[in-house]
C-alpha positions as CSV (number, residue, x, y, z in Angstrom):
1,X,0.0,0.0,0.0
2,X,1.7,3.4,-1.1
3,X,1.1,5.7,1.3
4,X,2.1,9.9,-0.1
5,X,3.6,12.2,2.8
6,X,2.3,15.9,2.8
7,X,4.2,18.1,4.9
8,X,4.4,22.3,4.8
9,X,1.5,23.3,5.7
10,X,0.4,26.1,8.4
11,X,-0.7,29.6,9.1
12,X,0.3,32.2,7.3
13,X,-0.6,35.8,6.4
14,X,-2.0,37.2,3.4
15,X,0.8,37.8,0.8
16,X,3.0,35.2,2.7
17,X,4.0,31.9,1.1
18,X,4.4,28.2,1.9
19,X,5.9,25.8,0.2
20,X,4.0,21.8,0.6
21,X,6.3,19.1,-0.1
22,X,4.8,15.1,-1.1
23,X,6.8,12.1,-1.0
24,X,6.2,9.7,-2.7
25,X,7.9,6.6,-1.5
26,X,7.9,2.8,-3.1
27,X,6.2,4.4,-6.8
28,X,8.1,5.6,-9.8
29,X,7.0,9.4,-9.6
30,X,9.1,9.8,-13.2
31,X,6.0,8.0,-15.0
32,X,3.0,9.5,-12.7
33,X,1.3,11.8,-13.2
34,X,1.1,13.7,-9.6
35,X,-0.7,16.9,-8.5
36,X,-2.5,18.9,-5.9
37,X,-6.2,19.3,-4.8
38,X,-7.2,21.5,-2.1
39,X,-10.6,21.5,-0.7
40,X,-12.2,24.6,1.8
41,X,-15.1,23.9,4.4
42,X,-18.3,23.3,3.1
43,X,-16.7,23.0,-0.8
44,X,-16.6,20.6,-3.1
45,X,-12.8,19.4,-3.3
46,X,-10.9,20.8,-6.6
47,X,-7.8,20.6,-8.7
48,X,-5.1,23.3,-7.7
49,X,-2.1,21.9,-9.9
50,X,-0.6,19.2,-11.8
51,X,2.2,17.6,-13.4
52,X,2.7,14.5,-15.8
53,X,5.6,12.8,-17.0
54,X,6.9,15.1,-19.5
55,X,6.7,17.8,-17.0
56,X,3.6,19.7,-18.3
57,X,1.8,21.4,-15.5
58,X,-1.7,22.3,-15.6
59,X,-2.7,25.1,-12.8
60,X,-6.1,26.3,-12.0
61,X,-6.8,29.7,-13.1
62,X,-7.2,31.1,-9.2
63,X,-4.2,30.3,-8.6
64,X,-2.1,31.0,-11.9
65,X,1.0,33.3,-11.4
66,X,1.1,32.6,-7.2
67,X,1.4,29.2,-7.5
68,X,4.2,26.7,-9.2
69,X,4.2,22.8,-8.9
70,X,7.5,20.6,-9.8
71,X,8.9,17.6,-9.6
72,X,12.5,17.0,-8.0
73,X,14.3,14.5,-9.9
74,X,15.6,11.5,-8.3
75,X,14.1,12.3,-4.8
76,X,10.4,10.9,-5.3
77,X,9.2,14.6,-4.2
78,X,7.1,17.1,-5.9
79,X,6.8,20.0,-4.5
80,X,4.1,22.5,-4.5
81,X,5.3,26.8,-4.1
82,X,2.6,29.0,-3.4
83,X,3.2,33.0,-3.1
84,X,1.0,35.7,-2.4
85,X,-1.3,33.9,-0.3
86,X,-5.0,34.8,-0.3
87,X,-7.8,33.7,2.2
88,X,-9.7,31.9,0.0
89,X,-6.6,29.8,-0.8
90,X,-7.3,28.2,3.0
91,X,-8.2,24.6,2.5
92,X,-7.1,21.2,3.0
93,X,-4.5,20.4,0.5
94,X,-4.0,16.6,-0.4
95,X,-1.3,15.2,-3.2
96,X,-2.1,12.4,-5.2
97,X,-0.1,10.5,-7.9
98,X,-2.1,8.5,-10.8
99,X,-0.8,6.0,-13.2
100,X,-3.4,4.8,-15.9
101,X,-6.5,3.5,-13.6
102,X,-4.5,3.5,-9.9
103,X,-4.4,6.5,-8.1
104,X,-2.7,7.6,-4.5
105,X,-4.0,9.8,-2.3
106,X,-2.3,11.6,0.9
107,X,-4.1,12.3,4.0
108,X,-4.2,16.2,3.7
109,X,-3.0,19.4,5.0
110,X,-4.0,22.1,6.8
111,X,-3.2,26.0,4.9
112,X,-4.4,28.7,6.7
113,X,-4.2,31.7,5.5
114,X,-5.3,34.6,7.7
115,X,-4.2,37.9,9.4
């Protein structure tokens, strides 16, 4: 069972930045495709960013020019940079990874973003 690792989220203050980091240990993250979704209270959950294996990224257009999502080569680790922080950006942010028809979620975390 592949279990992905979020970690870096928190409180921060609108116009700050965070940076969420997901490891993805025991899968070949070269050939997934691997991404975010983020989803506030009471919301539907939606896609933030993603990446395939060529390196393409596709980025929601909320979040366009704040927000870049890459892949570190060799460590299993994509990585998710997000700048100029708004309050509606506050949600639960999980990672996933999907090859063909099986997909990995993580468990989720917590971005706050509030004065």
């Amino acid at each position: 069972q592949v279990q992905l690792e979020e970690s870096g989220g928190g409180l921060v203050q609108p116009g700050g930045s965070l940076r969420l980091h997901c490891r993805a240990p025991g899968i070949r993250t070269s050939i997934y495709t691997m991404g975010w979704y983020r989803q506030a209270p009471g919301k539907q959950r939606e896609m933030v960013a993603v990446i395939n294996n060529s390196g393409d990224t596709n980025i929601v257009d909320s979040v366009k020019g704040r927000f870049t999502i890459s892949k570190e080569r060799g460590e299993n680790v994509v990585t998710l940079q997000m700048n100029s922080l708004k309050p509606e950006d506050t949600g639960v942010y999980f990672c996933y990874a999907s090859y063909y028809t099986v997909t990995y979620w993580g468990q989720g975390t917590q971005v706050t973003v509030s004065s």
